[in-house]
MARVEX-581244 format. One line per 5 residues: their letters; for each residue x, y, z of C-alpha. Coordinates in steps of 0.05 Angstrom, whole numbers. Each point is the difference from the previous one (the first is absolute). Layout:
BEGIN
a> X Y Z; ...;
//
This chain:
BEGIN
xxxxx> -471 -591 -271; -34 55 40; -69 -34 -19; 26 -67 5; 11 21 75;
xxxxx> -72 43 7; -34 -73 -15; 39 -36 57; -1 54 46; -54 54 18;
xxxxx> 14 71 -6; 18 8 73; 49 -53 0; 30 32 -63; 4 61 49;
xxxxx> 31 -37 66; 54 -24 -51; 15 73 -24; -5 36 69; 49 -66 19;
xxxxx> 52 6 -53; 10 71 6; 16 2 72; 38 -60 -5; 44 52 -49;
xxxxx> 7 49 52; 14 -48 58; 53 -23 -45; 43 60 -5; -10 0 77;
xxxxx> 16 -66 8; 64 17 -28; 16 66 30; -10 -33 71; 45 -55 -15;
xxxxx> 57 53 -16; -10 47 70; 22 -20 67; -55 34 32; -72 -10 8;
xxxxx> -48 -3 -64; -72 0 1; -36 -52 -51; 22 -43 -61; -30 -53 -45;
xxxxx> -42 -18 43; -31 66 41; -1 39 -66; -57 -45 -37; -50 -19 58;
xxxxx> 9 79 5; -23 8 -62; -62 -52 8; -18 31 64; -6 64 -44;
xxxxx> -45 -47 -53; -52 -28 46; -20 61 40; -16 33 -71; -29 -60 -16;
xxxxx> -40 -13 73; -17 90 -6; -28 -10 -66; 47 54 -21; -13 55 59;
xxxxx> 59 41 9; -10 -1 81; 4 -58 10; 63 -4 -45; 30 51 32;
xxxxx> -12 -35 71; 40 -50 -22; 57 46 -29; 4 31 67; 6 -52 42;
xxxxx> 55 -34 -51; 29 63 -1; 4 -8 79; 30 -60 0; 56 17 -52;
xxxxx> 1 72 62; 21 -63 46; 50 -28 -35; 38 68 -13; -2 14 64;
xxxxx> 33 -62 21; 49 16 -60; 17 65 32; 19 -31 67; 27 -60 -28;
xxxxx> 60 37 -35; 55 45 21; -8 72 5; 49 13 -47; -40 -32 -56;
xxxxx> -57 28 -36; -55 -54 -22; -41 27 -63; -83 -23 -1; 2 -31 -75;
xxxxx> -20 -62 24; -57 22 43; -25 37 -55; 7 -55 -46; -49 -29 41;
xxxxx> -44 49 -1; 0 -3 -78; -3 -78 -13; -69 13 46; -29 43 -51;
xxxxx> 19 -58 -49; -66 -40 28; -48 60 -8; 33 22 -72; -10 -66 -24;
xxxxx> -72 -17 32; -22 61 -40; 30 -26 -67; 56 58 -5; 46 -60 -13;
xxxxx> 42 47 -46; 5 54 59; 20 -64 46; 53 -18 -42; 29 68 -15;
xxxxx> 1 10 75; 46 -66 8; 45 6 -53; 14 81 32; 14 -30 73;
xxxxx> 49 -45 -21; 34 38 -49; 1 56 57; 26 -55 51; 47 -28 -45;
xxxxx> 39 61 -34; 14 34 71; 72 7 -5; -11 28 -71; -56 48 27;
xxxxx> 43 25 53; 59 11 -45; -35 42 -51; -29 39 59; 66 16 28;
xxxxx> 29 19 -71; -55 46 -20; 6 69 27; -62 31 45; 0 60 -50;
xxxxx> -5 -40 -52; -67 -43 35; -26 70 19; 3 14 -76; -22 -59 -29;
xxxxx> -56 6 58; -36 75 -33; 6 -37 -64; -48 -38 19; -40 52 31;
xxxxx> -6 37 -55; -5 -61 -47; -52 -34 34; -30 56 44; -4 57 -44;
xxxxx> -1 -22 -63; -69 -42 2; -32 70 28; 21 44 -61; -46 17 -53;
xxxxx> 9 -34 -65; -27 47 -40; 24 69 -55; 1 59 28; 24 64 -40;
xxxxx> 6 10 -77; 61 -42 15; -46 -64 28; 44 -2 60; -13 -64 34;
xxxxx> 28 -7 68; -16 -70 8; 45 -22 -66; 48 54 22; 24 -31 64;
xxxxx> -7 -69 -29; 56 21 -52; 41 21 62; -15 -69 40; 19 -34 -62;
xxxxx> 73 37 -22; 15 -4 69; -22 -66 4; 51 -19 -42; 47 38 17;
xxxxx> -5 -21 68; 17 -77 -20; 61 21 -41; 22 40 62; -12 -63 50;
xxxxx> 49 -46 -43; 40 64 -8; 15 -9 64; 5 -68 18; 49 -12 -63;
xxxxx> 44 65 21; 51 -49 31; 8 -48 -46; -25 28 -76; 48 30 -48;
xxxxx> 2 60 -47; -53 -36 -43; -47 -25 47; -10 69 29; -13 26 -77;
xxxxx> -57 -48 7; -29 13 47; 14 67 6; -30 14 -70; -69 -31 32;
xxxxx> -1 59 58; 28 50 -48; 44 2 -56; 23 73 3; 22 -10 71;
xxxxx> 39 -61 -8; 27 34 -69; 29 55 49; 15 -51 56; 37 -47 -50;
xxxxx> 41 66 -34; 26 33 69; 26 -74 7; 38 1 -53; 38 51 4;
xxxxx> 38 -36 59; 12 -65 -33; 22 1 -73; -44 -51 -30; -37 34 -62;
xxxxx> -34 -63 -32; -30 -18 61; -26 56 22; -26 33 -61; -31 -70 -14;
xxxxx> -32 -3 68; -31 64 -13; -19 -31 -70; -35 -52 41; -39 46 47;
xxxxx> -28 32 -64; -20 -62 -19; -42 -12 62; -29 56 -3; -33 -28 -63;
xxxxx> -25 -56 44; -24 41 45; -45 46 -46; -32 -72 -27; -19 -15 70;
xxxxx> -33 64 13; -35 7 -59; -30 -80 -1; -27 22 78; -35 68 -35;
xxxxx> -20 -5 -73; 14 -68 -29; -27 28 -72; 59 41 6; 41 -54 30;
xxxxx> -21 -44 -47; 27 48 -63; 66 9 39; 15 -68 21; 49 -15 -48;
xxxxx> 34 61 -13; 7 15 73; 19 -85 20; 58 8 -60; 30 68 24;
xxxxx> 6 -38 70; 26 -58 -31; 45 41 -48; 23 48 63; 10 -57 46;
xxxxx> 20 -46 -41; 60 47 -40; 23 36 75; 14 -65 22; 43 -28 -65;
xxxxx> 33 71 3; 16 5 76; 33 -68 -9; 55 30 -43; 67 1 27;
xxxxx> 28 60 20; 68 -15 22; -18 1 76; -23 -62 46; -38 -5 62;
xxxxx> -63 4 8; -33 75 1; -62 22 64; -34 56 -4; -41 39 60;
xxxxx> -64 10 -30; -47 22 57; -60 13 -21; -60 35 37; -61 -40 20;
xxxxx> -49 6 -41; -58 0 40; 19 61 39; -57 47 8; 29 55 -27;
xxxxx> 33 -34 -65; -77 -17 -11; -32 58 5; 44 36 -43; 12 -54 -52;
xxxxx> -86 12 6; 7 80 -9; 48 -18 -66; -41 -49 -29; -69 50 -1;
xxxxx> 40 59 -21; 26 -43 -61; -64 -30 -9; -33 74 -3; 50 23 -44;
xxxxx> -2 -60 -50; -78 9 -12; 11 74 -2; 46 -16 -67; -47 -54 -18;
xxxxx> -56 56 -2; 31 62 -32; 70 -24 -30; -17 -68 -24; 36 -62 0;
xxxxx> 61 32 -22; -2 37 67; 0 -63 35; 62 -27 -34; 32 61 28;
xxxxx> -22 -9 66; 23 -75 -7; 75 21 -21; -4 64 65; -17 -53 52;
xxxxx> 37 -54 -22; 63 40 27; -29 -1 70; -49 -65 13; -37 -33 -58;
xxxxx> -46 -46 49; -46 66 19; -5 14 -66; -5 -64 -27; -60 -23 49;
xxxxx> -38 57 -13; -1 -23 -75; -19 -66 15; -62 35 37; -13 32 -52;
xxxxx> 6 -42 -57; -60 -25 -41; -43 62 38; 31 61 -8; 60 -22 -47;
xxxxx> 2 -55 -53; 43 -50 14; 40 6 -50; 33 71 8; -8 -22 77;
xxxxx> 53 -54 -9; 46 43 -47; 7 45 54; 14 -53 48; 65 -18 -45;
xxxxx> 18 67 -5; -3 15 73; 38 -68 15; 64 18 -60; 1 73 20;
xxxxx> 8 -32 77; 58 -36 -30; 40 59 -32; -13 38 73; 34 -57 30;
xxxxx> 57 -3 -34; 11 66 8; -2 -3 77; 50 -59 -13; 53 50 -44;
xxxxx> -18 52 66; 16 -49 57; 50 -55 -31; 62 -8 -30; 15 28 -71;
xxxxx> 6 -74 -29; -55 -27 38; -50 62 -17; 16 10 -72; -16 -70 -7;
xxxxx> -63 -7 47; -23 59 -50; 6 -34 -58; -31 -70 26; -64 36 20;
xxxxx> -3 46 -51; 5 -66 -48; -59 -29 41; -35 60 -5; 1 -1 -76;
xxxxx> -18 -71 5; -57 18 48; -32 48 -57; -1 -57 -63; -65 -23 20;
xxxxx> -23 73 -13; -4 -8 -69; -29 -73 15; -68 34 36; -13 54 -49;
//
């Protein structure tokens, strides 16, 4: 069709058509928008595009010259000055009129130049952004006033030290340990990366999920926290199969989880793990559910107040950082003097506090320093010796019924986690 339409019409009329089609887009939406206010609007379907073709033929006329461009940008950019200013006066004092449109104008001039150049794909990205932007303002506003400033100020050195800092760090090994900062903090952008997204529908869904929904995604941000969240719950409510099989479920994210992780860092390792680690999550997930959904004499439905930190907290960073060297350091000290059998110990120690330090610096490792076979034994033991530390914490922080049988569910899934074992050696 496209050269169908290049033999009818030269290139430059192809252009015209584009430069007039996308402004007639934006002029659109303002079309609209000035139909539904009471008060003076600049521009609509008409204004918008011969905007945009005043935009076209200067570049054309310049041959491309960005003075003469931006010339014209200023003095359309003086007449859209006009027309606020007659907006300001025209309105009462009381009301507040924004500059969206008269910066809409502004961009669907920039359409001509953009396409005169041949960025047609830049052109078109540039239209489709305005009108979402125009269109979703009462949804942009509401998610601004529902998100707390700490949490923007957060989310904001995230990105400073994701896309800041981390570009500038050295990826190479220092130290008999090959220490790499670069890989380092990219494991720490990544768990929290994650963790982060669990956290955001965390708390979005705290309203409205139940006892299971949180176990999901929960067990995403962490499933030792949500295994202690989920047992100081209940204690209060007496509701054993659902809790214990919530916790079941968190466990069984946490599966999940580890796949992610390891796909994004080693996918050799991945690869070797997929299944095992897809049909513990399954198995986990799958099992807490069928179990939580045993009667247990009670009704009503059961909430619990997980709150979990952010994740992208500077401090939680730097320290899940300091953890995941000193485990790293320690693993290829055992790799070196004890063996492998050193690092299934290490796997089973760590697994009571966090496996993911552990279980990143393995997939680092793996196929360099460590085969990747002991490498993914260890990752199994780390994740079932996880398991048996959370349902302890569950016997410490719940009810008698609810803990002894949290224990036992993970310590089955633990046992389950370690068949594939035998399947690797």
């Amino acid at each position: 069709m496209l050269e169908h339409l290049s033999q009818l019409l030269p290139s430059e009329g192809l252009k015209i058509l584009l430069v007039l089609f996308l402004s007639f887009l934006i002029g659109l939406e303002r079309e609209e928008h000035k139909a539904e206010t009471e008060h003076y609007s600049f521009g609509g379907v008409r204004t918008f595009p011969l905007i945009g073709l005043v935009g076209y033929v200067i570049a054309l006329l310049s041959a491309g010259q960005l003075l003469m461009q931006a010339i014209g940008f200023a003095v359309v950019g003086s007449f859209l000055l006009i027309s606020y200013r007659h907006k300001l006066t025209s309105q009462a004092v009381s009301d507040t009129p924004g500059v969206t449109t008269e910066f809409s104008g502004l961009a669907t001039y920039l359409l001509g130049p953009l396409v005169h150049q041949g960025y047609y794909w830049i052109a078109a990205t540039l239209t489709v952004i305005s009108l979402l932007l125009l269109e979703l303002k009462a949804a942009l506003e509401g998610l601004s006033k529902r998100i707390a400033p700490r949490e923007i100020l957060t989310f904001t050195k995230f990105l400073l030290l994701t896309a800041v800092i981390l570009p500038v760090l050295p990826n190479r090994d220092y130290s008999q340990f090959r220490i790499n900062p670069f890989k380092t903090w990219l494991v720490v952008v990544a768990v929290s990366a994650i963790s982060y997204c669990s956290y955001v529908f965390l708390n979005i869904t705290k309203e409205r999920g139940g006892i299971i929904l949180s176990a999901v995604l929960g067990g995403a941000y962490s499933s030792t926290a949500t295994t202690v969240a989920l047992a100081k719950r209940s204690s209060q409510t007496d509701r054993p199969h659902l809790f214990s099989g919530s916790i079941l479920v968190a466990s069984g994210m946490m599966y999940l989880r580890l796949a992610i992780l390891l796909a994004f860092f080693n996918s050799q390792l991945a690869a070797r793990l997929a299944i095992p680690l897809l049909v513990l999550a399954c198995a986990g997930g799958f099992g807490g559910w069928l179990w939580a959904h045993i009667s247990d004499g009670t009704s009503g439905a059961a909430r619990t107040e997980f709150r979990p930190k952010n994740p992208l907290e500077l401090r939680a960073g730097v320290l899940f950082g300091v953890l995941f060297l000193a485990v790293l350091a320690a693993t290829r000290l055992a790799v070196a003097r004890l063996g492998y059998t050193g690092v299934y110990w290490i796997a089973g120690i760590v697994g009571v506090m966090d496996v993911d330090p552990f279980i990143l610096g393995m997939a680092q490792s793996a196929g360099t320093l460590t085969p990747l076979t002991p490498a993914a034994i260890s990752i199994l033991f780390a994740a079932a010796s996880n398991n048996v530390a959370k349902g302890i914490y569950a016997c410490l922080f719940s009810d008698r019924m609810t803990g002894f049988r949290s224990l036992g569910l993970l310590s089955a899934l633990a046992l389950i986690g370690l068949t594939p074992v035998w399947l690797l050696r």
